[in-house]
Phi, psi and omega in degrees: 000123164278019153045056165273133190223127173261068179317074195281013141311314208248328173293121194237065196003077184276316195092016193288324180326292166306335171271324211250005174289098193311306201270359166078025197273327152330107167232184184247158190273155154352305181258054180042021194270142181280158171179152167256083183347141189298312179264016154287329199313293191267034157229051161276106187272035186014072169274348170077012171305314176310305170291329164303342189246341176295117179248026157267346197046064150231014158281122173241148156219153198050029158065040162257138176278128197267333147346315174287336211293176152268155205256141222266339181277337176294296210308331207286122162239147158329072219316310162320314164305297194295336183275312175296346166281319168318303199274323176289001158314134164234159142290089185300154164204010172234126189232152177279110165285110196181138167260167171295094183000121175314304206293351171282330186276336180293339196279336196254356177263324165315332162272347169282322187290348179285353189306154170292134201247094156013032177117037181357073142323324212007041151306029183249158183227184196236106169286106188228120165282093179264020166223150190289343219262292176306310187307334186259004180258318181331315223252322177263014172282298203292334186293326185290302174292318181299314171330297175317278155356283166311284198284029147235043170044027199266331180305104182299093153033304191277327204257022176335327216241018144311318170303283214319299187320289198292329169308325180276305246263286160336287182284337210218347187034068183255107190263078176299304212288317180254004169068005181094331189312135164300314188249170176190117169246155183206162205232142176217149165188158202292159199286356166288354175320146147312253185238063170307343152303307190275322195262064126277298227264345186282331180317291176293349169296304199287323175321300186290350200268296200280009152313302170340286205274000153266036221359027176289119171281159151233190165216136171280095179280092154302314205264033123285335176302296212281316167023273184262350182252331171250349195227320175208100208268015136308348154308322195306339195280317155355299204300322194074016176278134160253219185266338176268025171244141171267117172300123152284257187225157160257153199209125162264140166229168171121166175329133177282143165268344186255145182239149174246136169292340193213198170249175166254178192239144169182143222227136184284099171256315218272077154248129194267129172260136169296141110266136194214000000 
């Protein structure tokens, strides 16, 4: 049941509902009341545009109370603030061994699940290391297996300097592949996904940005990606991923150790304007 619920006290029969509906499923009733007919019902992909766009807040849906929502005017960020958060991202790769607040990471996977989704599908889901504690048996579990992997000649040519990786690590406890981060996170989603690839990476887009803005650094770690998707994808059951999952992306967090004085500068060139 999509429990669409209509206050018609409140309602001041705009149709906006109806016009702004992705699958056109919204009709109006006799008395101009809005509503979605029983065998439409499941081809609703509960994007919440109906309660987002009724501007009495008299639409619910899925038991959300539109009361609750935020308001587009709260919403409005400062274009110059938001372009100075665009510029000053860094890729951290030095962290305060120290973790990161729960109620801080729950604020940033909760900006995550809002990211946009393929037929908003929302399949993606969150492998999250929230602790340091963990984060170092993760990490010294994969040193291990690589190590092994390395001395039984198993490491592929191209992907050679993985040994290297586990060799610094063995002699030196030098951690190139995870920077040391306290924390990790990884996006996933099942292979019936629409399109699980891209809303992985859009997911950890949103992640990182309002990481940004709680002063959590992150880095996007490829060499934990091909890691685990190319040398040793039995971490994923670690992971809680299973075999009916497409691996998205990995993203190291946490207190930054490094402060940048400034954002960098770079100009959008490699652009095509189409004319036809």
């Amino acid at each position: 049941m999509l429990n669409f619920k209509v206050d018609e006290k409140k309602c001041v029969k705009c149709a906006k509902c109806v016009n702004d509906c992705p699958g056109r499923i919204i009709k109006l009733s006799d008395s101009k009341i809005p509503f979605i007919p029983a065998d439409k019902e499941e081809s609703c992909i509960l994007c919440q545009h109906c309660l987002a766009v009724c501007p009495p807040a008299a639409i619910s849906i899925a038991g959300v109370d539109p009361l609750k929502s935020v308001e587009p005017k709260s919403a409005l960020a400062d274009p110059e603030k938001m372009d100075a958060l665009i510029r000053c991202r860094r890729s951290y790769r030095s962290y305060l061994d120290e973790n990161v607040d729960a109620a801080v990471i729950k604020k940033m996977l909760d900006a995550a699940a809002n990211a946009p989704t393929g037929v908003n599908s929302r399949g993606v889901k969150f492998s999250v290391i929230d602790s340091r504690e963990v984060m170092l048996k993760f990490k010294t579990e994969a040193m291990k297996r690589l190590t092994e992997l390395s001395a039984a000649g198993k490491v592929p040519e191209e992907m050679a300097f993985f040994a290297d990786f586990a060799q610094k690590w063995n002699e030196k406890k030098i951690d190139i592949i995870f920077r040391n981060a306290p924390h990790m996170i990884v996006t996933y989603a099942s292979k019936t996904c629409p399109t699980p690839d891209v809303d992985c990476i859009i997911a950890l887009s949103y992640f990182e940005l309002y990481a940004q803005s709680m002063g959590i650094g992150t880095l996007w770690c490829g060499m934990a990606k091909w890691l685990v998707s190319g040398l040793l994808p039995e971490l994923k059951k670690n992971l809680g991923i299973g075999e009916d999952s497409v691996l998205g992306y990995f993203m190291l967090f946490g207190r930054p150790a490094v402060k940048y004085a400034r954002g960098v500068q770079r100009k959008a060139e490699n652009v095509n304007f189409v004319k036809m």
